[in-house]
C-alpha positions in Angstrom: 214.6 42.7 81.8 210.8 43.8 81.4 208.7 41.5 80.9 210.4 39.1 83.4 209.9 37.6 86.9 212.8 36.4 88.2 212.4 33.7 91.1 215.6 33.9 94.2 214.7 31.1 96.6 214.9 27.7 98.1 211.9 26.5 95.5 212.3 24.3 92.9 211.2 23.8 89.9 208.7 20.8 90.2 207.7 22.7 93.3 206.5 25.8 91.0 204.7 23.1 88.6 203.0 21.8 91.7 201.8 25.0 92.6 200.0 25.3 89.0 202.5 26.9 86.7 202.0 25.6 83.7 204.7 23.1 82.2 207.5 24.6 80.3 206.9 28.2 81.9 209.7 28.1 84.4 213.0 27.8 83.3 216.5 26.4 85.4 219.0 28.6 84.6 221.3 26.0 86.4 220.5 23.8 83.8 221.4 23.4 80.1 221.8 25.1 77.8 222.1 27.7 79.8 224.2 26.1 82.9 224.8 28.7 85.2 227.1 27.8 88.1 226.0 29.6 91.4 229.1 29.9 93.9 232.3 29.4 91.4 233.1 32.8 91.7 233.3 32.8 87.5 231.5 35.3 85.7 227.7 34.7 85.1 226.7 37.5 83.3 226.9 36.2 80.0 224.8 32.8 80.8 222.5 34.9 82.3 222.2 37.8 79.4 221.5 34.8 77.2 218.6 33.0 79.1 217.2 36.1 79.5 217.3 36.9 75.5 216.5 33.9 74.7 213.6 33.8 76.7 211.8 37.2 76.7 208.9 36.4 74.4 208.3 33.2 75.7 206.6 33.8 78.8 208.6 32.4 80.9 209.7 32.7 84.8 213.4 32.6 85.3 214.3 30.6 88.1 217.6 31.0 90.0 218.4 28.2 92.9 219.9 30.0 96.3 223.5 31.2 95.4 226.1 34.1 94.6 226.0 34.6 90.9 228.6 36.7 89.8 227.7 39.6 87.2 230.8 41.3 86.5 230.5 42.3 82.5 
């Protein structure tokens, strides 16, 4: 995952943007498309593998709201 910084806390979103990240450089992964579930117990990996792909050029901060997420692939 070089390139990445991924974010594990009770922040939000609009909280990072009013701390002076830019718009549209922190991305939800709770949210579509990617619509991780935290705490299901169903397998995350592949929702995650894809933000992350999807998103490595982009300059972007991957943001994951408090939760178990379950990487078993």
């Amino acid at each position: 995952m070089k390139g990445f910084v991924v974010w594990a806390g009770v922040v939000a979103a609009s909280v990072a943007a009013a701390a002076g990240y830019p718009a549209g450089t922190v991305l939800d992964v709770t949210q579509p498309p990617y619509a991780v579930v935290p705490n299901d117990g169903q397998d995350d990996a592949a929702a995650i593998q894809r933000a992350v792909s999807e998103n490595l050029d982009r300059g972007v901060a991957l943001f994951f709201p408090n939760g178990v997420y379950d990487l078993d692939q």
